[in-house]
Residue frames relative to the residue before (quaternion, step in Angstrom):
aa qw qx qy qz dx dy dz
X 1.0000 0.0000 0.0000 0.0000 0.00 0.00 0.00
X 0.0938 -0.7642 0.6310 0.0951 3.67 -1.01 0.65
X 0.1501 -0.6927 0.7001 -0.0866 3.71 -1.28 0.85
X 0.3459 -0.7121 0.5902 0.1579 3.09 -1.32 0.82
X 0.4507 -0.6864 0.4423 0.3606 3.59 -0.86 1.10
X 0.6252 -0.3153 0.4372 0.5644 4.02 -1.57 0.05
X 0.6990 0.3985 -0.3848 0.4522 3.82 0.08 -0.63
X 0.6023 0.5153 -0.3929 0.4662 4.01 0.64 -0.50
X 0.8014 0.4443 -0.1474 0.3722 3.33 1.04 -0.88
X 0.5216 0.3727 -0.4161 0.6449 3.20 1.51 -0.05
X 0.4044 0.6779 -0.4942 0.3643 3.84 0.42 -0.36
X 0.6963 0.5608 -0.0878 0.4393 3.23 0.75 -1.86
X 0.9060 0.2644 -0.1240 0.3063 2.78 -0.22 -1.28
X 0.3399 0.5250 -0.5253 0.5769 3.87 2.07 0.42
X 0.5167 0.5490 -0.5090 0.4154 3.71 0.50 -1.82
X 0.7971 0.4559 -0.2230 0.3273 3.87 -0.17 -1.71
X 0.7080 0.4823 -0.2640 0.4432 3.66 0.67 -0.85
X 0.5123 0.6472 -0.2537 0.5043 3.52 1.52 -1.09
X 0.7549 0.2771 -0.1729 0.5687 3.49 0.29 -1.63
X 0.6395 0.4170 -0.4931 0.4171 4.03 0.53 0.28
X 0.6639 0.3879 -0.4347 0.4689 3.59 0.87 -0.67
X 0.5080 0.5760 -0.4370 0.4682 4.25 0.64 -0.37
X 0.7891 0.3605 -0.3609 0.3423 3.56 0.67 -0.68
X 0.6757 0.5627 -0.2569 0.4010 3.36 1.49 -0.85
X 0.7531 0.4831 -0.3210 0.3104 3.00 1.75 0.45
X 0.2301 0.5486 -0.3729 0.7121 2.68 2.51 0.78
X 0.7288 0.2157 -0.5312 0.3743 3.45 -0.63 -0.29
X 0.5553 0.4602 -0.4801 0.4993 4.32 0.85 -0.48
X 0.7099 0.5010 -0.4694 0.1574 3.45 -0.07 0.43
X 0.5877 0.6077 -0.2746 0.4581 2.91 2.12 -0.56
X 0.6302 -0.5053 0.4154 0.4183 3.64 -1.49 0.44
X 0.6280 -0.6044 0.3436 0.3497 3.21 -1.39 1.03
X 0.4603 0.6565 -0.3608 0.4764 3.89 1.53 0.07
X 0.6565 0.4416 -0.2099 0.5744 3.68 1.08 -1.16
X 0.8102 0.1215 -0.3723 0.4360 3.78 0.54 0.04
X 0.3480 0.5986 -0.5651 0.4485 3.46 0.69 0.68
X 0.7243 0.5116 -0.2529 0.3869 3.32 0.98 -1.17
X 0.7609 0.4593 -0.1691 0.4261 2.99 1.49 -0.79
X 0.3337 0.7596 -0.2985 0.4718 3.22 1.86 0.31
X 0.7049 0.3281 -0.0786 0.6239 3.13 0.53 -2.30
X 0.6606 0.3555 -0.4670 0.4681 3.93 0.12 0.60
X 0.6459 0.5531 -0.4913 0.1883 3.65 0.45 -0.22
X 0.4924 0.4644 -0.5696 0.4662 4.13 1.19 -0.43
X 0.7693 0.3501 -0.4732 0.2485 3.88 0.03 -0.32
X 0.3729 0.6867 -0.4521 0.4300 3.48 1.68 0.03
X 0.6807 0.5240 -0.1885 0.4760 3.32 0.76 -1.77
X 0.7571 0.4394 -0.3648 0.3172 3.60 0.54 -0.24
X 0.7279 0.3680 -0.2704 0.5115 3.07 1.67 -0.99
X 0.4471 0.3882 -0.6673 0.4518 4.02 1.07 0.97
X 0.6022 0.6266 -0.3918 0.3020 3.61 0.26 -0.23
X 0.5245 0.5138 -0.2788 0.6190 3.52 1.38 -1.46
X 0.6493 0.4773 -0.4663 0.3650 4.21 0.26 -1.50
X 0.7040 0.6174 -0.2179 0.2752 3.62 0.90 -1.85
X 0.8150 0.2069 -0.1555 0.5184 3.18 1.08 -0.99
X 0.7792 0.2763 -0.3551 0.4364 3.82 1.46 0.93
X 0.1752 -0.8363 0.4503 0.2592 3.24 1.57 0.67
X 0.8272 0.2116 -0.1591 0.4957 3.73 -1.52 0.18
X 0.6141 0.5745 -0.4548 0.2931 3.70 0.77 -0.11
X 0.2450 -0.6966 0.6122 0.2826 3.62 -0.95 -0.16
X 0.5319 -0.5613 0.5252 0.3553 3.63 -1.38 0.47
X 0.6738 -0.4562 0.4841 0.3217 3.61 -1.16 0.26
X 0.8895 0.0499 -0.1060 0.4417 3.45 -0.94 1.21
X 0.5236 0.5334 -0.4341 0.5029 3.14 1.64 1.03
């Protein structure tokens, strides 16, 4: 079994908070058209990290 120490995990989770505040300041740069767009695309985002999670190395059909 492997585990990440309290230090591995605060590691992470800055790594995670860091690379969430960088994106939310890309996604404020786009026109209010480019995140709408990027709204109405995120349940199919959310499906294909799900599909990655539960088939690692797979690809979706017709990709």
């Amino acid at each position: 079994m492997v585990a990440l120490s309290r230090t591995g995990r605060a590691v992470l989770e800055a790594r995670r908070r860091e690379t969430a505040a960088r994106l939310a300041e890309q996604i404020a740069l786009l026109t209010a058209e480019e995140q709408r767009a990027l709204y109405a695309a995120l349940p199919a985002l959310e499906a294909l990290s799900e599909r990655a999670a539960t088939y690692p190395g797979e690809l979706p059909r017709g990709i």
